[in-house]
C-alpha positions in Angstrom: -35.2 -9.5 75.6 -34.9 -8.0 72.2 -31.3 -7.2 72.7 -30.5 -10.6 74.1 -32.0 -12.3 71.3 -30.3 -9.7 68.6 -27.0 -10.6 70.5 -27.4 -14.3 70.4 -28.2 -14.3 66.9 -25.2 -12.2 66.1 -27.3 -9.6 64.3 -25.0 -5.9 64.2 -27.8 -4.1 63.1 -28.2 -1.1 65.6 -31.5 -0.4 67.0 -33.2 2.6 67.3 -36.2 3.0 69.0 -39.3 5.2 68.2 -39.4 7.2 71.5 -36.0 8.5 71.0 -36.9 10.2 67.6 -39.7 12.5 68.7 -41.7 12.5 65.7 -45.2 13.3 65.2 -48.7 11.6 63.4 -50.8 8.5 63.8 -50.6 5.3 62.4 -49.1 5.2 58.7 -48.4 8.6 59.2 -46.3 8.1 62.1 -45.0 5.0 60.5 -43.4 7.3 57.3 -42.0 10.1 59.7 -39.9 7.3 61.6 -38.9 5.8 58.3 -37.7 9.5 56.6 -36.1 10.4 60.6 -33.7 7.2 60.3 -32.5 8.1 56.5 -34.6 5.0 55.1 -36.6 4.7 52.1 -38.4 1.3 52.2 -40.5 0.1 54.8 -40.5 -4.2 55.5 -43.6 -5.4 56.2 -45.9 -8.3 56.6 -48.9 -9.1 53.5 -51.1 -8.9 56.2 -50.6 -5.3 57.1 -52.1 -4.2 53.9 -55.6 -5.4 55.1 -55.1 -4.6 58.5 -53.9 -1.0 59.1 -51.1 0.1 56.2 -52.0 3.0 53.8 -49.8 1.4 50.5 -51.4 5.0 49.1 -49.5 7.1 51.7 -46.6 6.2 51.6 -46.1 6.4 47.8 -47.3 9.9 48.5 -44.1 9.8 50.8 -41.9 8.4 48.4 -41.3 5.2 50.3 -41.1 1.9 48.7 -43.3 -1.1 50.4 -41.7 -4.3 50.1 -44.3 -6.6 51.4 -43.1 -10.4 53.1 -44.6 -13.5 52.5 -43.2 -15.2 55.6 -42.5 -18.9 55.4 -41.4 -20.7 58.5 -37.7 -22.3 58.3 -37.6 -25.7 59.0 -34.8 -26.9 61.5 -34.1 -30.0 63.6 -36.2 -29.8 66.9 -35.6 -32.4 69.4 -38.9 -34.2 69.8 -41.0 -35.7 67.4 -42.2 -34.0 64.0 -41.5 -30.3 63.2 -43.4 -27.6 64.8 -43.5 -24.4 62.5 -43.9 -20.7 63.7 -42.8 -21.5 67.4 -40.8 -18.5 69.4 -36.8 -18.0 69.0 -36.3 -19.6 72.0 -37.3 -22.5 70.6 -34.9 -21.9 67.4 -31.8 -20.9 69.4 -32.1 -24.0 72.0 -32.6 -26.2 68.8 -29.9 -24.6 67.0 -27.5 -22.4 68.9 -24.9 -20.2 66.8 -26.5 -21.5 63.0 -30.0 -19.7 64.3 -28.9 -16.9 62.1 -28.0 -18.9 58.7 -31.6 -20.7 59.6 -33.3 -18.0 59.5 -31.6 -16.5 56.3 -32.0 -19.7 54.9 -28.5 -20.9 54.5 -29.2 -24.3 57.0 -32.4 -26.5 56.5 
């Protein structure tokens, strides 16, 4: 499903997945190995991460930049009644077809 949705949002990006990098540790441990084995040096995360599971501490010891997201849902015309925030991107793509993308960069409101 992920690749169908990255398709139908147009999204290049290539995707790498964890199991094909064979890199060891535990939680933010594991989490910095994967991030230093693709070449990357900032790790994307929600707020809530930070109180959850996330050690901010380790990886600064790693050298790897936290930029934390404050997510606010997009709003975009839905087809009955008022808007609905934070529903699935099925619900986005079947409201908005091919400007899904610029809605969720928010280029469309």
């Amino acid at each position: 499903m992920l690749q169908f949705f990255v398709n139908a949002l147009g999204i290049q990006t290539p995707i790498r997945y964890s199991s094909e990098l064979n890199v060891p540790g535990v939680a933010t441990e594991r989490l910095a190995n994967l991030i230093k084995a693709v070449g990357g040096d900032t790790y994307l995360s929600g707020a809530y991460a930070l109180e959850a599971y996330l050690d901010a501490d380790l990886l600064e010891r790693e050298d790897i930049g936290l930029d934390l997201q404050e997510w606010h849902a997009p709003t975009y015309p839905q087809l009955h009644g008022e808007f609905v925030a934070d529903l699935s991107i099925v619900d986005l793509l079947m409201n908005c077809g091919p400007e899904s993308l610029g809605v969720l960069c928010g280029q469309l409101t």
